[in-house]
N, CA and C atoms as a LAMMPS dump frame, in Angstrom:
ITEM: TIMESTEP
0
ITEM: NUMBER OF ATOMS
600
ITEM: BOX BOUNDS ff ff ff
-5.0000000000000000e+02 5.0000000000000000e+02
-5.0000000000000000e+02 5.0000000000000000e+02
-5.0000000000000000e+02 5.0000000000000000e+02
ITEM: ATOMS id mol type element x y z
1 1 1 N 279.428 -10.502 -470.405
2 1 2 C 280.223 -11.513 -469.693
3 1 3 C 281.469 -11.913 -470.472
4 2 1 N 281.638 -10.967 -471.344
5 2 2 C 282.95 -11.386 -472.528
6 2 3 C 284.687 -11.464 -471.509
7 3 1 N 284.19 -10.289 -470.304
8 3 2 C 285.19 -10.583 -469.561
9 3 3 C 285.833 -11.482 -468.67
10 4 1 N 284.905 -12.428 -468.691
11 4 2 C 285.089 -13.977 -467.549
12 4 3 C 285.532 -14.487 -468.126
13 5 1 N 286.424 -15.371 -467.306
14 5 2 C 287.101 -16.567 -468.276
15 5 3 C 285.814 -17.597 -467.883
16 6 1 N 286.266 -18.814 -468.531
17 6 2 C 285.141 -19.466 -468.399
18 6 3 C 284.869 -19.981 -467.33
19 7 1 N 286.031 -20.425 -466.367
20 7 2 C 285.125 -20.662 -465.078
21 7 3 C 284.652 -19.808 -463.928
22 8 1 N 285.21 -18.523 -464.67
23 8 2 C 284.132 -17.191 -463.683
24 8 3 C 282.702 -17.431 -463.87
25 9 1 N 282.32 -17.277 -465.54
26 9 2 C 281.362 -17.546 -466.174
27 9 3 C 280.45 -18.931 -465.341
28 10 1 N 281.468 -20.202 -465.241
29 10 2 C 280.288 -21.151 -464.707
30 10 3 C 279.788 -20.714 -462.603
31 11 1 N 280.987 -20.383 -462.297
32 11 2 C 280.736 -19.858 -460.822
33 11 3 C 279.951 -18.827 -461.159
34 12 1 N 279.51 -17.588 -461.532
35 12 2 C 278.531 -16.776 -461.384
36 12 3 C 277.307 -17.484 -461.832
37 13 1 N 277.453 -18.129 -463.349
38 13 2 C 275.674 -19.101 -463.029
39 13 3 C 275.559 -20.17 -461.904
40 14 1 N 276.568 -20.322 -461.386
41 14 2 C 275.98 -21.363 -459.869
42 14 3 C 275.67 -20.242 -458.83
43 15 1 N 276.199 -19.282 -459.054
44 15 2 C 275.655 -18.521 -457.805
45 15 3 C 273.831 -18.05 -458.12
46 16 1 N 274.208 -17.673 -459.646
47 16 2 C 272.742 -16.63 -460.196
48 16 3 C 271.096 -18.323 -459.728
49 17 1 N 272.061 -19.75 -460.391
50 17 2 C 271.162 -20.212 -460.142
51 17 3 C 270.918 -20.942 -458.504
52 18 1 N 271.858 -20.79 -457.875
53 18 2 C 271.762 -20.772 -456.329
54 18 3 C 270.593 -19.996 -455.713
55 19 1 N 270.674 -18.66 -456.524
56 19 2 C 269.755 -17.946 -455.677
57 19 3 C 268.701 -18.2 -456.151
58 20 1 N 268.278 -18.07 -457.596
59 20 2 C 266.996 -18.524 -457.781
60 20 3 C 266.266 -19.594 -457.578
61 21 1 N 266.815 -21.185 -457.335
62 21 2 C 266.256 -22.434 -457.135
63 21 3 C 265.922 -21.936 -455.029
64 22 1 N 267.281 -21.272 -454.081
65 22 2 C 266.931 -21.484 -453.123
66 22 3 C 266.687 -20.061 -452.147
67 23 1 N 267.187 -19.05 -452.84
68 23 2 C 266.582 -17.728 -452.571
69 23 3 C 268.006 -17.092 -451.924
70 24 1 N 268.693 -18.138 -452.086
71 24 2 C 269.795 -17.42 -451.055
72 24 3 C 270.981 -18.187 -451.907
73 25 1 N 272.335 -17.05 -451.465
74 25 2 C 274.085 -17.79 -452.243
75 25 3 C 274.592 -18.745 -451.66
76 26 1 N 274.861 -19.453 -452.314
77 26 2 C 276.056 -20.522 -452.15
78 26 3 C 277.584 -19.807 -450.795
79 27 1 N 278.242 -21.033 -450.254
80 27 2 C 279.026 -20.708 -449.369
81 27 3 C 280.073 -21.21 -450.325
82 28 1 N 280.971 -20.456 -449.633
83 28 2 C 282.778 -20.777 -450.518
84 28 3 C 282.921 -22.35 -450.259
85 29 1 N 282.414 -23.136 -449.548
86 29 2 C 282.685 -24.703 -449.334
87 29 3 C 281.676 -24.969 -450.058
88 30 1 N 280.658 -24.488 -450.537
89 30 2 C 279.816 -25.07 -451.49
90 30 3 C 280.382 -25.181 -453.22
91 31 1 N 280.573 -23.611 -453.151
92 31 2 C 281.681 -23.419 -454.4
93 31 3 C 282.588 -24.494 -454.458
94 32 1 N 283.385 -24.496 -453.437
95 32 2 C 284.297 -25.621 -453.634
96 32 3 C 284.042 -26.963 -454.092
97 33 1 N 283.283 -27.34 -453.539
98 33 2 C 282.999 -28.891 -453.548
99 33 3 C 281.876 -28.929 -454.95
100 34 1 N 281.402 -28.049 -455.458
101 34 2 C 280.83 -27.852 -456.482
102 34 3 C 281.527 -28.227 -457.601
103 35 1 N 282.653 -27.344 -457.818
104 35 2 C 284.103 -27.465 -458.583
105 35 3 C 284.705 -28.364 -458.455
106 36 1 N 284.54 -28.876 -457.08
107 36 2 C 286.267 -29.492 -457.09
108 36 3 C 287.592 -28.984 -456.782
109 37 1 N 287.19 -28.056 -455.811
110 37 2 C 288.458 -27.202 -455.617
111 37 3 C 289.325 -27.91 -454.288
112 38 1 N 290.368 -27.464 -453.898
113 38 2 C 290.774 -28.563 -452.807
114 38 3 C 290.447 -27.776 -451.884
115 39 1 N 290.601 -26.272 -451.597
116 39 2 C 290.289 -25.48 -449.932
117 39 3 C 288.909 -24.271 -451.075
118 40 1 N 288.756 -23.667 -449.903
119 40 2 C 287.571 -21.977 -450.081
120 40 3 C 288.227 -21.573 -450.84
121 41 1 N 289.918 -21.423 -450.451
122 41 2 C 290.543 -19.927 -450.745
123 41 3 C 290.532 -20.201 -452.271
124 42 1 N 290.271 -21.138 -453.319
125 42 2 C 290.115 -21.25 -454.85
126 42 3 C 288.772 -20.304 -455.124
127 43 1 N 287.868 -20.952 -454.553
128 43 2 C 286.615 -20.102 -454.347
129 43 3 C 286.566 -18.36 -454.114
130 44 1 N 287.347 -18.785 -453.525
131 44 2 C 286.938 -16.744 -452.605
132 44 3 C 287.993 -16.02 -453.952
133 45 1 N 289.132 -16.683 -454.437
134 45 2 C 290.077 -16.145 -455.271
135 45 3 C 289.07 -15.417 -456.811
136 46 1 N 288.213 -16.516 -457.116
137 46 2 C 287.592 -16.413 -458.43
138 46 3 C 285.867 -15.542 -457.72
139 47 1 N 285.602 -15.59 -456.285
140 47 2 C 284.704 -14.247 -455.941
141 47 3 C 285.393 -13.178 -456.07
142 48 1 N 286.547 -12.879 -455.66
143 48 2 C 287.371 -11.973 -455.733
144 48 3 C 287.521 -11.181 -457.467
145 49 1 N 287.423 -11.99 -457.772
146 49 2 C 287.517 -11.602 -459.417
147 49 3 C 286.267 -11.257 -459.811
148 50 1 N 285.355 -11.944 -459.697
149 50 2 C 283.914 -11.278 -460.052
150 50 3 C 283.521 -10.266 -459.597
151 51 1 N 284.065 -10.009 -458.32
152 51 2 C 283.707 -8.489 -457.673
153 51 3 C 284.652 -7.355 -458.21
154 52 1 N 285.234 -8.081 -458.602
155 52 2 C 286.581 -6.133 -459.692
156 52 3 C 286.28 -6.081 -460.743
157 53 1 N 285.403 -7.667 -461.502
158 53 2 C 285.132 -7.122 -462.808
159 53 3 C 283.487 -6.635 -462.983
160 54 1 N 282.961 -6.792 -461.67
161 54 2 C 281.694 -6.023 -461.4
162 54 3 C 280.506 -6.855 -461.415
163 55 1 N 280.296 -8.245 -461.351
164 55 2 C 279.347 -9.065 -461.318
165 55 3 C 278.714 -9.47 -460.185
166 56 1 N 279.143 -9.228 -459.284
167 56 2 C 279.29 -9.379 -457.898
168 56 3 C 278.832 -8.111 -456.759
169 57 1 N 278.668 -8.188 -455.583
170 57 2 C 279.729 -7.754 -454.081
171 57 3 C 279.486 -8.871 -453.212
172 58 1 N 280.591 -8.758 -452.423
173 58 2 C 280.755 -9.358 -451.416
174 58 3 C 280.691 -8.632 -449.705
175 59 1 N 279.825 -9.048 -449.271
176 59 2 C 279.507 -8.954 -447.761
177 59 3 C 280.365 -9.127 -446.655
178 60 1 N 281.292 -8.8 -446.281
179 60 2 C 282.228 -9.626 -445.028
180 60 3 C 281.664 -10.167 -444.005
181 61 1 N 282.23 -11.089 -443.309
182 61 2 C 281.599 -11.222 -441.837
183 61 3 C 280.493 -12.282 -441.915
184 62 1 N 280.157 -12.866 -443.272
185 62 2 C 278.842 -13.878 -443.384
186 62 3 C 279.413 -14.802 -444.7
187 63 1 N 279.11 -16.45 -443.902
188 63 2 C 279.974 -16.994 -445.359
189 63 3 C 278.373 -16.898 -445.976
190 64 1 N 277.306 -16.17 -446.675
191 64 2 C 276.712 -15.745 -447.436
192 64 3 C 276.513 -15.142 -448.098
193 65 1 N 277.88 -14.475 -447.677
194 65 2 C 277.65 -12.854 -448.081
195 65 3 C 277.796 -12.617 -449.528
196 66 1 N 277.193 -12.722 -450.601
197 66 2 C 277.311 -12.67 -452.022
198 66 3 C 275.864 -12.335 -452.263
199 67 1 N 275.962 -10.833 -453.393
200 67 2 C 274.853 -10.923 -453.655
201 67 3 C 275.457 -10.168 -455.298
202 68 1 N 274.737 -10.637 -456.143
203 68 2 C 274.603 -9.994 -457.579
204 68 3 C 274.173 -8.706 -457.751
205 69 1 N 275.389 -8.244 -458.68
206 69 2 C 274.954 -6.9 -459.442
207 69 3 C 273.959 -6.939 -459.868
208 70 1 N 272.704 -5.739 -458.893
209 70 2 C 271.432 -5.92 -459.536
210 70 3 C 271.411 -5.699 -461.181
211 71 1 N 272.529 -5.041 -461.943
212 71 2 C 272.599 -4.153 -463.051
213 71 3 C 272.354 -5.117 -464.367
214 72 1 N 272.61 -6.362 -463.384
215 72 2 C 273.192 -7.535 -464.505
216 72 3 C 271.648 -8.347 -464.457
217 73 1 N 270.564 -8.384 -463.566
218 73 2 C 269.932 -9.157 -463.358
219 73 3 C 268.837 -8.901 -464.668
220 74 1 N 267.643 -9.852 -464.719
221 74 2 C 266.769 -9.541 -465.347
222 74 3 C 266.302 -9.016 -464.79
223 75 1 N 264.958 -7.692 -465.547
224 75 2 C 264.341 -7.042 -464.812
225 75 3 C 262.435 -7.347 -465.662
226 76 1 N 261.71 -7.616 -464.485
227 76 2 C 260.086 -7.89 -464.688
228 76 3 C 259.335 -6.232 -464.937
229 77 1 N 258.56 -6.254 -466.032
230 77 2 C 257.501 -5.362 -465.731
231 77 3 C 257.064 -5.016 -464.547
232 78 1 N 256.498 -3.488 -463.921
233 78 2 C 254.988 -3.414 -463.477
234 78 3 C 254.293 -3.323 -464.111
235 79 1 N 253.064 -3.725 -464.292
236 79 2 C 251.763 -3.418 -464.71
237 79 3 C 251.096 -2.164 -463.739
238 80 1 N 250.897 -1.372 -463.86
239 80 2 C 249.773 -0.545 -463.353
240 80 3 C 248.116 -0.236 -463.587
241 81 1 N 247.689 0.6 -463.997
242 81 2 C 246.063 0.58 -464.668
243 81 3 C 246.475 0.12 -465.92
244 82 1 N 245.857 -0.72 -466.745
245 82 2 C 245.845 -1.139 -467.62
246 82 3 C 244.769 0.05 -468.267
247 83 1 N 245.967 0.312 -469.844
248 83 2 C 244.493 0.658 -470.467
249 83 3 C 243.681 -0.071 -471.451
250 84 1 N 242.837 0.757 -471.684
251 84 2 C 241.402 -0.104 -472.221
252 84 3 C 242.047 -0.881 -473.182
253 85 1 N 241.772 -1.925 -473.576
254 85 2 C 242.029 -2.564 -475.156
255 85 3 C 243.672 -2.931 -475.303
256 86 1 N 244.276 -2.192 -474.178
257 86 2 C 245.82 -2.753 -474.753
258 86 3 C 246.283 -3.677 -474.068
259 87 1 N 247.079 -4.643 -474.811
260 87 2 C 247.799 -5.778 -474.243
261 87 3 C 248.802 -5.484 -472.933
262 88 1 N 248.418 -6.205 -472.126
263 88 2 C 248.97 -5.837 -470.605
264 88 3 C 250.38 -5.851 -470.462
265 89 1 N 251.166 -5.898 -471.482
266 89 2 C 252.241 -5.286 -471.9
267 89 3 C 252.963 -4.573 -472.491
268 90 1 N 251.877 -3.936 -472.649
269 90 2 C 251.883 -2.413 -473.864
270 90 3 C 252.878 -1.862 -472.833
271 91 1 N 253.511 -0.739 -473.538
272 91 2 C 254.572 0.273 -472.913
273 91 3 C 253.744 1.196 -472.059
274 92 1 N 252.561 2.044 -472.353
275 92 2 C 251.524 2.589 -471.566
276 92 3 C 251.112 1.886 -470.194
277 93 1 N 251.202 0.671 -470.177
278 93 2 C 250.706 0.174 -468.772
279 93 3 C 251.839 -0.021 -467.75
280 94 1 N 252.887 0.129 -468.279
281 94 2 C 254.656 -0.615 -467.454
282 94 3 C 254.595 1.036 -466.9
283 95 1 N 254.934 0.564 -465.322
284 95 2 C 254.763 2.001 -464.68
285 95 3 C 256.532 1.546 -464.336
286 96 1 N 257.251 0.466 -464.637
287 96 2 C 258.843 0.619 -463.81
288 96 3 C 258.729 -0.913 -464.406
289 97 1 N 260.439 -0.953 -463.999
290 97 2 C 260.846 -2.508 -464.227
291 97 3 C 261.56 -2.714 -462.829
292 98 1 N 261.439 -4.147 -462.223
293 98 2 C 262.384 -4.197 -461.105
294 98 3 C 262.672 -5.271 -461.261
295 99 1 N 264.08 -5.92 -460.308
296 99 2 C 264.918 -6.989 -460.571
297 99 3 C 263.964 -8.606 -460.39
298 100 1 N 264.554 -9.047 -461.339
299 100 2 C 263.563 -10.417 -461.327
300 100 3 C 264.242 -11.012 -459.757
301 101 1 N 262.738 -11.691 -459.252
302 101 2 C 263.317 -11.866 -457.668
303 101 3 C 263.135 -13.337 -457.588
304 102 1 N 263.673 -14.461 -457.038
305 102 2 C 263.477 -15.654 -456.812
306 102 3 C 262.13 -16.184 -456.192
307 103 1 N 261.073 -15.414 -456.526
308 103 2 C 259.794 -15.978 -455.443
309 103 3 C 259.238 -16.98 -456.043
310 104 1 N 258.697 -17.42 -457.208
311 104 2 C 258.632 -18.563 -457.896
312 104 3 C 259.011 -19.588 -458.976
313 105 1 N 258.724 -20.572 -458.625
314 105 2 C 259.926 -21.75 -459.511
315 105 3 C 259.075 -21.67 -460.823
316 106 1 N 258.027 -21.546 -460.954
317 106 2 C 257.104 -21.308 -462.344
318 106 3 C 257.861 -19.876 -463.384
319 107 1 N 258.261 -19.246 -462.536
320 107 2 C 259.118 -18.023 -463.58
321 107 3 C 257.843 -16.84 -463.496
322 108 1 N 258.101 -15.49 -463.849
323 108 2 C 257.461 -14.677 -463.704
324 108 3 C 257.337 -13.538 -464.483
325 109 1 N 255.965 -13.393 -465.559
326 109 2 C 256.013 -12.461 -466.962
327 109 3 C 256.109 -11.16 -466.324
328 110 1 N 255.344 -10.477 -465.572
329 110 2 C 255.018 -9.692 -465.141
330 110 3 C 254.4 -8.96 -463.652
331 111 1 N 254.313 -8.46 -462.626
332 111 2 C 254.125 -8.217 -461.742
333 111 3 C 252.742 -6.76 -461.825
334 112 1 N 251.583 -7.197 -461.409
335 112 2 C 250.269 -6.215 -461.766
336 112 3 C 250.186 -6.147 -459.685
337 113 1 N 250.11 -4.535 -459.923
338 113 2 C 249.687 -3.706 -459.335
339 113 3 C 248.543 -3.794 -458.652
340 114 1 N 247.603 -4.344 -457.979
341 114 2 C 246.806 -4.831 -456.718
342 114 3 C 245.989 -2.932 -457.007
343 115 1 N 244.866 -3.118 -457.219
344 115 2 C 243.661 -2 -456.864
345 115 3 C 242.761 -2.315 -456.458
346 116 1 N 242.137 -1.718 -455.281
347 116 2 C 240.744 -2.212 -454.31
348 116 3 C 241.251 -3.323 -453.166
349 117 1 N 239.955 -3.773 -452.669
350 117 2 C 240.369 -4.589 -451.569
351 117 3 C 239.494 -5.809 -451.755
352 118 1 N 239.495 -6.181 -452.658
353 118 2 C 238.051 -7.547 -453.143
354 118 3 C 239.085 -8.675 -452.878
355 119 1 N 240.619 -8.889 -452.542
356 119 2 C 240.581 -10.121 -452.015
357 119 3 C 241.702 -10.324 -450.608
358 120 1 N 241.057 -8.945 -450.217
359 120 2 C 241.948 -9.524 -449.093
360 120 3 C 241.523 -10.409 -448.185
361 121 1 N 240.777 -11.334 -448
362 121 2 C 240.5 -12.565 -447.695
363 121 3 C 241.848 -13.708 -447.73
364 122 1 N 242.252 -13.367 -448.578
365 122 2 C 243.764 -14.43 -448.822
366 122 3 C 245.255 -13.783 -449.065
367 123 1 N 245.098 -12.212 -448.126
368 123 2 C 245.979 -11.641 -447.915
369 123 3 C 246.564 -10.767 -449.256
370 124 1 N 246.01 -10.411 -449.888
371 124 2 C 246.128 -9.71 -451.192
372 124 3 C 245.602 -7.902 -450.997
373 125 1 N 246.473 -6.904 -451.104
374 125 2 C 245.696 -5.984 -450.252
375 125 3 C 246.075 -4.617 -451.271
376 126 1 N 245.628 -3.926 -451.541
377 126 2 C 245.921 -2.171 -452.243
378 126 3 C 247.358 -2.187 -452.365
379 127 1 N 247.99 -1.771 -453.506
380 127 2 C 249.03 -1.794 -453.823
381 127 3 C 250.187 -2.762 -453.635
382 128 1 N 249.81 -4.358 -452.831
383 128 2 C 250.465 -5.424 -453.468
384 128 3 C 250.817 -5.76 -454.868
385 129 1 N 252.434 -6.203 -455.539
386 129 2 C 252.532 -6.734 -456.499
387 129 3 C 252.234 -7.922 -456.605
388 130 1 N 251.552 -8.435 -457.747
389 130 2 C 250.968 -9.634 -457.345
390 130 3 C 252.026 -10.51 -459.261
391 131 1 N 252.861 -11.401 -458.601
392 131 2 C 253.701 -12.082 -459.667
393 131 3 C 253.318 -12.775 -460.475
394 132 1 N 252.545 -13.206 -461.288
395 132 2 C 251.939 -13.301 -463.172
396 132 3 C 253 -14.199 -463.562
397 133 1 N 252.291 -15.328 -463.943
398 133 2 C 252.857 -16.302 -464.863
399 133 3 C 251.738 -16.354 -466.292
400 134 1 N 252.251 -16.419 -467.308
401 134 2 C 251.013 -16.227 -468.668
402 134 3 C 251.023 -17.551 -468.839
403 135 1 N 251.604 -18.796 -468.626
404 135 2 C 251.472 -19.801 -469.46
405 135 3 C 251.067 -21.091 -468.616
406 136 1 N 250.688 -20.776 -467.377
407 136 2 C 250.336 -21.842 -466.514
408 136 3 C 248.907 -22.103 -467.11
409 137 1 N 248.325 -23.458 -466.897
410 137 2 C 247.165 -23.378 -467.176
411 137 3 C 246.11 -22.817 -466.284
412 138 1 N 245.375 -22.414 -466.711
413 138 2 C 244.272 -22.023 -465.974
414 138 3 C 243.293 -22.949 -465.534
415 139 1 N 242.919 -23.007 -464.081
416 139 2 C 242.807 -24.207 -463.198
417 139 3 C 241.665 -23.526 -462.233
418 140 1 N 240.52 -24.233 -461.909
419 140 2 C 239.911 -23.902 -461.003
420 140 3 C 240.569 -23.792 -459.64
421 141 1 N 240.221 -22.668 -458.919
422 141 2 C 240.391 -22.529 -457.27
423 141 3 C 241.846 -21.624 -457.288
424 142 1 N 242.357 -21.557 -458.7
425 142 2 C 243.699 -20.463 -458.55
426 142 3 C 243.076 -18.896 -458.884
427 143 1 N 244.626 -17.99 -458.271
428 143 2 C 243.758 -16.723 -458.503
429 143 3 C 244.581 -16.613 -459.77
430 144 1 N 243.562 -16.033 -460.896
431 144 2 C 244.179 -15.616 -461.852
432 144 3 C 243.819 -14.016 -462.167
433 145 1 N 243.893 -13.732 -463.313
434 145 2 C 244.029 -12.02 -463.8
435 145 3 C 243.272 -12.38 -465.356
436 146 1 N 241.874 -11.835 -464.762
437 146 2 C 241.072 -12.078 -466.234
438 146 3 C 241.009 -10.627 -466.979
439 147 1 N 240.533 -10.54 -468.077
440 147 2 C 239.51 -9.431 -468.477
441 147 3 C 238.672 -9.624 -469.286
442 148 1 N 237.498 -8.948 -468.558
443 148 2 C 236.288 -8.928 -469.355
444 148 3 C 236.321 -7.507 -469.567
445 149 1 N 236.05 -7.798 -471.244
446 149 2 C 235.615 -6.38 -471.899
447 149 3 C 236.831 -5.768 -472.284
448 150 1 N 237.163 -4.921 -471.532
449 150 2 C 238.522 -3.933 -470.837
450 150 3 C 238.638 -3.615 -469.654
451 151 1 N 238 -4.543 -468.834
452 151 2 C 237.817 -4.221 -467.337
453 151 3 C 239.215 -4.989 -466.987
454 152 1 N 240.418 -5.359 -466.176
455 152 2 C 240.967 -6.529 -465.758
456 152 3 C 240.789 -6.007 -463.98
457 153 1 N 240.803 -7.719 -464.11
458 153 2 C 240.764 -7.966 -462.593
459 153 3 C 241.404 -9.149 -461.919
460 154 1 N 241.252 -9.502 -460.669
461 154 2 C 242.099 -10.642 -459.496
462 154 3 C 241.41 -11.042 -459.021
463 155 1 N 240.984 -12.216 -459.372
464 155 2 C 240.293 -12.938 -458.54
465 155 3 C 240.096 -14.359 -458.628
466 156 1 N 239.143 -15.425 -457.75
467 156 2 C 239.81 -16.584 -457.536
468 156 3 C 238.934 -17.04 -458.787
469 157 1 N 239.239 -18.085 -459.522
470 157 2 C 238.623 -19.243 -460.323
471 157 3 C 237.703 -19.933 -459.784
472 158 1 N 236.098 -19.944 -459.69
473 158 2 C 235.603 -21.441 -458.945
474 158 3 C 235.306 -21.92 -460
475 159 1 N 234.975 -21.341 -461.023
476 159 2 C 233.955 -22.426 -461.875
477 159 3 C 234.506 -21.939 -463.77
478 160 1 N 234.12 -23.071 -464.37
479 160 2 C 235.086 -22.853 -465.65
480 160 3 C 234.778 -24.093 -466.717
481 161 1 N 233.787 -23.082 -467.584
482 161 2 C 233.236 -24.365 -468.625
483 161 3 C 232.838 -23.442 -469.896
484 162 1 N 232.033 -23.847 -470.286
485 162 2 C 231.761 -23.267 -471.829
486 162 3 C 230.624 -22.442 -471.858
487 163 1 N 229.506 -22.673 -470.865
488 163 2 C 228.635 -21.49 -470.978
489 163 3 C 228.748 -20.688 -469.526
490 164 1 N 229.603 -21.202 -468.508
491 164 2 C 229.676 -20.434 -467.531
492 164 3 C 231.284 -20.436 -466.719
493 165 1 N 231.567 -18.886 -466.284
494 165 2 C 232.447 -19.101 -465.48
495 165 3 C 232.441 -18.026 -464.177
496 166 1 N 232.784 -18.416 -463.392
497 166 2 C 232.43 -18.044 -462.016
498 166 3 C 233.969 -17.313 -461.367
499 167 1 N 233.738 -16.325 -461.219
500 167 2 C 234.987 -15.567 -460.561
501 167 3 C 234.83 -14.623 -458.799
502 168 1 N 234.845 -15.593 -458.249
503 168 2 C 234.961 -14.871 -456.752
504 168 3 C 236.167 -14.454 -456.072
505 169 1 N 235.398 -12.69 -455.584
506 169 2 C 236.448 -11.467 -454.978
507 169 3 C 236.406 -12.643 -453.389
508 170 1 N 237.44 -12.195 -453.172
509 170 2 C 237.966 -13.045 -451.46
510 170 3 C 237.312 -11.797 -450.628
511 171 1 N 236.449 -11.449 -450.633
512 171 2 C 235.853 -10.491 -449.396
513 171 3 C 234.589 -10.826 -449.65
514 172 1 N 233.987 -10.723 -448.106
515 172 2 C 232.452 -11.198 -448.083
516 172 3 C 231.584 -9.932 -448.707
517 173 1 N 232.092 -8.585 -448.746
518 173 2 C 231.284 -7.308 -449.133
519 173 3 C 231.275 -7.514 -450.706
520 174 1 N 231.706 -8.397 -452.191
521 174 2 C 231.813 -8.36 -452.646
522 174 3 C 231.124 -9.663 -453.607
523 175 1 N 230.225 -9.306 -454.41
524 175 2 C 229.717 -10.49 -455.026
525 175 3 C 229.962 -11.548 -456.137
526 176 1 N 229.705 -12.624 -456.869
527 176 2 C 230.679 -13.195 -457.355
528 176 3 C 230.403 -12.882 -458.444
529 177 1 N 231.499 -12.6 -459.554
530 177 2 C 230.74 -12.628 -461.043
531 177 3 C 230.677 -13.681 -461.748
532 178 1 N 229.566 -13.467 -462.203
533 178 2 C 229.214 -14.818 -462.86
534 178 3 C 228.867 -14.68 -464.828
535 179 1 N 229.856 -14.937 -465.559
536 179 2 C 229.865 -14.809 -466.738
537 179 3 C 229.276 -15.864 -467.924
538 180 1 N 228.979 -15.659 -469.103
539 180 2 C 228.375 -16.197 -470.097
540 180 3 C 229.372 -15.724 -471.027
541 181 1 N 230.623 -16.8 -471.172
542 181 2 C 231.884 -16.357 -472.238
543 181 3 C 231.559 -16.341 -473.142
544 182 1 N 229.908 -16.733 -474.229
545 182 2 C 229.551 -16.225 -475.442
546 182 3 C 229.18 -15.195 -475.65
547 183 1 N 228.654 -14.487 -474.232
548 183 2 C 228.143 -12.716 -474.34
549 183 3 C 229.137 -11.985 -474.248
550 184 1 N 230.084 -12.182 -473.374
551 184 2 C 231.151 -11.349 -472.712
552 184 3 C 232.649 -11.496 -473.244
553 185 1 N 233.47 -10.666 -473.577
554 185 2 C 234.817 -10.955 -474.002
555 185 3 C 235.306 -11.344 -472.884
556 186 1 N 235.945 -12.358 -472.355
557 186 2 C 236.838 -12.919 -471.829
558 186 3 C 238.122 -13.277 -471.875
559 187 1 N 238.938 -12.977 -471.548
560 187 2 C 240.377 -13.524 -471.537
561 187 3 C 241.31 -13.636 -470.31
562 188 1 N 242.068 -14.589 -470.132
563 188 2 C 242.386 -14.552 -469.106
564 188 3 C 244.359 -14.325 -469.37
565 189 1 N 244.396 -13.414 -468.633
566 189 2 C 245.894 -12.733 -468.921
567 189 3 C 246.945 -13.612 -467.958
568 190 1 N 246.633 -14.466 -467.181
569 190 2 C 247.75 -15.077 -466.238
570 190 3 C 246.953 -15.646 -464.816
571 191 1 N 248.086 -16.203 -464.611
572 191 2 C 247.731 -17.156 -463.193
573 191 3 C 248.545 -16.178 -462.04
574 192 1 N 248.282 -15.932 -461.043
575 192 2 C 249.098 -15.102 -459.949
576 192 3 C 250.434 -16.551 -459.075
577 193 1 N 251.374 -16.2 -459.086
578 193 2 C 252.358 -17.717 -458.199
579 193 3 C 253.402 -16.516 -457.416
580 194 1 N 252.856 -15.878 -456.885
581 194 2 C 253.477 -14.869 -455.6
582 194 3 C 253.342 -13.509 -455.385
583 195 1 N 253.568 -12.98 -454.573
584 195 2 C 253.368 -11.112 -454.425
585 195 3 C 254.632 -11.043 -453.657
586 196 1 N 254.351 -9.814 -453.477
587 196 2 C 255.495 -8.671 -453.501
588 196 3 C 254.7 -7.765 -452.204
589 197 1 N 255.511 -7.526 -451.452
590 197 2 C 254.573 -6.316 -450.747
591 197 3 C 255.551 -5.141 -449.814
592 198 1 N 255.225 -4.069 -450.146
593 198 2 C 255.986 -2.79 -449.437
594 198 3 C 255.749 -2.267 -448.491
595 199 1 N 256.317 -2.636 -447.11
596 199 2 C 256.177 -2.787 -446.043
597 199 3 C 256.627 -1.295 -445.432
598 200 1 N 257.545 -0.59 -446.054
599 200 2 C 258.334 0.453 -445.532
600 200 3 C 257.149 1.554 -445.367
């Protein structure tokens, strides 16, 4: 960003954080009145500039039309099969990186790869990305991403104490596990706060 002057620099973080607080860009009268500009055309002058120096494109025909160089964005892990014993961010488990997307206000470590069908009960289904926060607390009745052993898995929280914890699959064909965290390695890798799903 060495090439912005500085108030390119503050208009592209109102746009970057436009989209992430509301999922969608700011309008040139928003810009404006943001700034302080007296008409759009201050606005559209300094979009205009972000789009030649490449931070940008612009859409015609929609005062929305702004969307960010994916090139510039952050980009989230996939997780895929995890392997045995390695930290779910080992380089071995990242099957791709894709653009960090505005789906939750909690922020998002990683995006794990959905295998089987144990919860589609709450719409969670085979090859959904399912969006991973590591630092939320872990809370009964949320779905989180445990592992026992080297097994990891998705499923909901009911129960959560010191000699027992209770993890139920969202499908009735599927039974609940029920653990003894002094026998069993336990850890719990994240809380799930959105998915992803590929419709095409």
């Amino acid at each position: 960003m060495n090439n912005l002057t500085s108030r390119q620099k503050e208009i592209f973080e109102f746009i970057k954080s436009k989209i992430s607080k509301e999922g969608y860009p700011p309008t040139r009268m928003e810009i404006s009145n943001y700034f302080g500009f007296k008409s759009p055309n201050a606005a559209e002058d300094h979009l205009k500039a972000l789009k030649k120096k490449g931070f940008i494109e612009i859409l015609s025909g929609t005062s929305r039309g702004i969307s960010l160089n994916e090139n510039l964005l952050d980009h989230i892990p996939v997780i895929g099969l995890v392997s045995a014993g390695s930290p779910m961010l080992a380089e071995e488990n990242i099957e791709k990186k894709i653009p960090a997307l505005p789906i939750s206000t909690h922020g998002v470590d990683y995006y794990l790869r959905v295998k089987g069908d144990s919860m589609i009960d709450v719409g969670i289904f085979e090859n959904d990305l399912i969006a991973v926060n590591k630092d939320i607390k872990i809370k009964k009745n949320s779905i989180v991403i445990a592992r026992l052993d080297n097994d990891v898995t998705v499923k909901t929280l009911k129960e959560l104490s010191d000699n027992k914890v209770v993890l139920r699959a969202e499908n009735k064909n599927y039974e609940d596990i029920v653990i003894d965290p002094n026998k069993v390695s336990l850890n719990f890798e994240g809380t799930c706060v959105g998915l992803i799903r590929n419709i095409s």
